[in-house]
N, C-alpha and C positions, 0 to 999 in steps of 0.2 A: 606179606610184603616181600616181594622181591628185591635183590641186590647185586649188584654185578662186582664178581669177587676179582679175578682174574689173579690168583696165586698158587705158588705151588704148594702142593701136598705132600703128605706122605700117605702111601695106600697100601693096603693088602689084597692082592689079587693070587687070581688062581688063572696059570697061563699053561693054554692044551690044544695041542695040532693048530687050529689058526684062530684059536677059541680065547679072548681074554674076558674074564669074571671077577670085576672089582667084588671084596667081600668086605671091608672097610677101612675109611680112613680117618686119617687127625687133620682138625679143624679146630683154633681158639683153643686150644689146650686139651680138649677130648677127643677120643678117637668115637664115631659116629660107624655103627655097624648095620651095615647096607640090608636092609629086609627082601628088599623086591629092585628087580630094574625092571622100569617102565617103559623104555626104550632104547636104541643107541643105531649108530650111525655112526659114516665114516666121509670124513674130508680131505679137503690137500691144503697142505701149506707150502709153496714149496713143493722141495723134492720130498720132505716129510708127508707121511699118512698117519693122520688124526683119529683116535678111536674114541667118538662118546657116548657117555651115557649118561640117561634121565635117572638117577636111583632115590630111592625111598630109604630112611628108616621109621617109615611111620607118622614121625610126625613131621618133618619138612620133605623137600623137594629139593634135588641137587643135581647142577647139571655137571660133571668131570670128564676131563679129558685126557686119553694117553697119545704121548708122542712118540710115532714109532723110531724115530730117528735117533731122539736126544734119551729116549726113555723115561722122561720127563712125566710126571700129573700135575694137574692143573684143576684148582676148583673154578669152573666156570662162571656161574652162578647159585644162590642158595633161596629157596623161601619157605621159611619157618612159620610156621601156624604160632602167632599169639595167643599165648592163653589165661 
């Protein structure tokens, strides 16, 4: 089931030359630690430039956003495998 989250987060990345690498963030009271990014991509907001990415910890799918402006994250969306 997908969900359209649209809040902010708190992440752990790892930020290099022009290289940013979410490594995990808190969601619902737990912090979810990123296994694989599946993809990412960048947009405009604005004069802001949007950094996102598709990551994995395995068992859901999440899509997060950074703001290069406000410095902001943002959980996009999330879908979690029922089990």
């Amino acid at each position: 089931m997908t969900l359209e989250i649209n809040e902010p987060i708190r992440v752990g990345a790892i930020f290099s030359q022009r290289c940013v690498r979410p490594v995990w963030f808190s969601w619902k009271g737990r912090q979810i630690r990123i296994k694989e990014s599946a993809y990412s991509w960048k947009s405009r907001e604005g004069s802001a430039v949007l950094f996102h990415f598709s990551v994995t910890d395995g068992q859901g799918l999440y899509e997060i956003c950074y703001n290069g402006e406000n410095l902001g994250w943002v959980l996009i969306r999330a879908t979690e495998e029922r089990g």
